[in-house]
C-alpha positions as CSV (number, residue, x, y, z in Angstrom):
1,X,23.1,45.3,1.2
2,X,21.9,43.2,-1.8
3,X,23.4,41.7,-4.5
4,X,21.6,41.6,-7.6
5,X,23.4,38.0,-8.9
6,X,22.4,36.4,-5.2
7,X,19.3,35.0,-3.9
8,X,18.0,36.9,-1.0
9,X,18.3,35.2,2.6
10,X,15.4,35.3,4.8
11,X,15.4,34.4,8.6
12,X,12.7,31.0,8.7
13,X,9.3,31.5,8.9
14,X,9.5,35.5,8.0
15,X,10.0,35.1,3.8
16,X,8.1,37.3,1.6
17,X,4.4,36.3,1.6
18,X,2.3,35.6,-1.5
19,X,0.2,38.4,-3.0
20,X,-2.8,39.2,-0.9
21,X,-1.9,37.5,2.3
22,X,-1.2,39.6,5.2
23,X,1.1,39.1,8.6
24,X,-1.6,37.2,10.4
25,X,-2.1,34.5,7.6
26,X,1.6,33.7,8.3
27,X,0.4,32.1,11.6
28,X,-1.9,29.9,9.9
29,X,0.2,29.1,6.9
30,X,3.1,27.8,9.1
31,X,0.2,26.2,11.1
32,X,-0.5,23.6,8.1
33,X,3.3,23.5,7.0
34,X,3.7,21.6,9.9
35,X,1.0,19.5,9.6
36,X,1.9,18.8,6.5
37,X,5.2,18.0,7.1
38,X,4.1,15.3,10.0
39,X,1.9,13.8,7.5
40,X,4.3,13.2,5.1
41,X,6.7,12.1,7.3
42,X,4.1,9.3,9.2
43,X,3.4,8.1,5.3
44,X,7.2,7.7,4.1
45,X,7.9,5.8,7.5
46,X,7.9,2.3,7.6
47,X,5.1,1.6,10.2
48,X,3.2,4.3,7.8
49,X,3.6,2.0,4.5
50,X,3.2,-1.0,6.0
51,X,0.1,0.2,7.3
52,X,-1.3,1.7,4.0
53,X,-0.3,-1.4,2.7
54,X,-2.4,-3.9,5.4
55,X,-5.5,-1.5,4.4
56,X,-5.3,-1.8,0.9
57,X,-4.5,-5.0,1.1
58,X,-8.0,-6.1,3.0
59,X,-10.0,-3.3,0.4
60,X,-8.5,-5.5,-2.5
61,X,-9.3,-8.6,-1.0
62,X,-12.9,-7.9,0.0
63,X,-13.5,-6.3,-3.6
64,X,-11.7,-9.4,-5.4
65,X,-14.2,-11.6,-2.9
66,X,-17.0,-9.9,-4.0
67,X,-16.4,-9.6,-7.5
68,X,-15.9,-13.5,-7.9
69,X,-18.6,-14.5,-4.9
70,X,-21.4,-14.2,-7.9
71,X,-19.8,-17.4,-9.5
72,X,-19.0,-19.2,-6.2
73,X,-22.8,-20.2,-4.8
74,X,-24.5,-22.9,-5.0
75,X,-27.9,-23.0,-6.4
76,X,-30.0,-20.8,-4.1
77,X,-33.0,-22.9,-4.8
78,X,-31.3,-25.9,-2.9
79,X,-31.8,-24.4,0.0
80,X,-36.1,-25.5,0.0
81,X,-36.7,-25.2,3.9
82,X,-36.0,-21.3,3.9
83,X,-37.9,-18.4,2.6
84,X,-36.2,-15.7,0.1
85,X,-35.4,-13.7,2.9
86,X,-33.3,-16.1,5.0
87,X,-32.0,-16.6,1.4
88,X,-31.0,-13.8,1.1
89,X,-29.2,-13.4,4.6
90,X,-27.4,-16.6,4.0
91,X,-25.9,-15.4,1.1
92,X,-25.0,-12.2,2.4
93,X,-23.3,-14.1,5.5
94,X,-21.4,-16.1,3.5
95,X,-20.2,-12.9,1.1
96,X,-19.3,-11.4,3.7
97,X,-17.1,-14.3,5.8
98,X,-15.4,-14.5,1.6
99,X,-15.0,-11.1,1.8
100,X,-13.4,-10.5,5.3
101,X,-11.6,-14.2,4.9
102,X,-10.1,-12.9,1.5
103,X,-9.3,-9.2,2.8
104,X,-7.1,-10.8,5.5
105,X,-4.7,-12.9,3.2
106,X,-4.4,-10.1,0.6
107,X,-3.9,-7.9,3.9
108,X,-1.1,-9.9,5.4
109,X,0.9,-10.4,1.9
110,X,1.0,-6.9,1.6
111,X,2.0,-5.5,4.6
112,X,4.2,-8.2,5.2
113,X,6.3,-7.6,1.6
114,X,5.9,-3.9,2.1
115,X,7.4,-3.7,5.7
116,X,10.3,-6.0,4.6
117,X,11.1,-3.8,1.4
118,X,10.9,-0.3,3.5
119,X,13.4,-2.3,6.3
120,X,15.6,-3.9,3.5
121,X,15.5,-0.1,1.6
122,X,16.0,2.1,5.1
123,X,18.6,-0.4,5.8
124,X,20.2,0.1,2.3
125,X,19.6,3.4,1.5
126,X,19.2,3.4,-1.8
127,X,15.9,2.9,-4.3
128,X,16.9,-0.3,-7.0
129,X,15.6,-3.3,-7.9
130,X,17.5,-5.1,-5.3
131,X,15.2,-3.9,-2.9
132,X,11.6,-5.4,-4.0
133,X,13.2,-8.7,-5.3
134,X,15.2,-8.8,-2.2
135,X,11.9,-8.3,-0.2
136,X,9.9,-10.7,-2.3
137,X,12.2,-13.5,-1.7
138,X,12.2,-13.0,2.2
139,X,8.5,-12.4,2.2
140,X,7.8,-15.2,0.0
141,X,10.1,-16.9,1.9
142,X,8.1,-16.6,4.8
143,X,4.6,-17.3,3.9
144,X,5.8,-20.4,2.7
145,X,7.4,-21.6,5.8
146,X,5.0,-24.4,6.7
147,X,5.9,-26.3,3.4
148,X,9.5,-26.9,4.3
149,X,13.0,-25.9,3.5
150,X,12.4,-26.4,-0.5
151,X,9.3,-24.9,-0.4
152,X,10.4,-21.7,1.1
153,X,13.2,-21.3,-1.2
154,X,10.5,-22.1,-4.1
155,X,8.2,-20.0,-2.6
156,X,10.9,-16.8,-1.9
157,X,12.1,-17.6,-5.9
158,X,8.6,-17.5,-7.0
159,X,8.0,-14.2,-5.2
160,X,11.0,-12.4,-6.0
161,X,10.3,-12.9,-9.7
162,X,6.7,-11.7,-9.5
163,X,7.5,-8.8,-7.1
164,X,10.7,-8.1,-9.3
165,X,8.5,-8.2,-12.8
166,X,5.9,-5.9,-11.1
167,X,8.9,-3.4,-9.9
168,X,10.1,-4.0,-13.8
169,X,6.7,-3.0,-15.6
170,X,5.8,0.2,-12.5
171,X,9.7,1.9,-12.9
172,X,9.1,1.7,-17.2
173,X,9.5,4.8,-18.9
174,X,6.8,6.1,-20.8
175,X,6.8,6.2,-24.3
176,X,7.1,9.5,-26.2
177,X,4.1,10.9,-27.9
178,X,5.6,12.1,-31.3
């Protein structure tokens, strides 16, 4: 028996379908639930950020390469031995070693800060500015590592306050359009 003030309970996977779908669209609804549901599960994992994060990374690297590689060459006509084409080839060689030399660093950074801030935030659990400055000081922390023990503290400081400004300016409310 129903109650009128209480939500009807359904058994999963048989409640009410939409208008217009019939029994054997169920199949294929549940079908892309659960594909669904794996997908967004692989993204909000930490191998699934740090991923997204490695691939962006080299996409904003190689774009910021070629973007600035039109101010970086020498005068082509400096090279006199070689026609336009071979020119042309060298430049394009040289682009793309930029490019893929450029897409790796910016690749590394970010996979590296995001897979410390999803550990440090698992590890947590909880979503605060702890998190990304904790994670910017451990990352920059680590790229610096070479340039000894004041440098990696200098270098962890110096990314903790740019990863923590960044944090700062994305979690901002928006203003109200009166």
């Amino acid at each position: 028996m129903t109650h009128p003030l209480l939500a009807p309970l359904f058994p999963a996977g048989m409640e009410p379908l939409p208008p217009g779908m019939t029994e054997e669209d169920r199949a294929n609804m549940l079908q892309i639930k659960k594909y669904q549901d794996y997908m967004s599960t692989g993204m909000e994992s930490c191998l699934g950020k740090t991923t997204m994060a490695a691939a962006f990374g080299l996409a904003a690297g190689g774009f910021f390469s070629l973007m600035s590689s039109s101010f970086a060459y020498e005068d082509p006509l400096l090279r006199q031995n070689l026609n336009t084409t071979q020119k042309s080839v060298e430049i394009f060689k040289e682009m793309g070693r930029g490019m893929w030399k450029s897409g790796k660093g910016f690749s590394k950074v970010g996979a590296l800060y995001a897979g410390i801030e999803c550990v440090i935030e698992s590890y947590r659990a909880r979503n605060d500015m702890v998190n990304p400055v904790a994670a910017g000081f451990v990352a920059g922390g680590i790229l610096a590592r070479g340039s000894g023990p004041s440098g990696v503290v200098g270098g962890g400081l110096a990314f903790a306050a740019f990863s923590g400004a960044i944090d700062l300016f994305l979690r901002r409310e928006p203003a109200d359009d009166d």
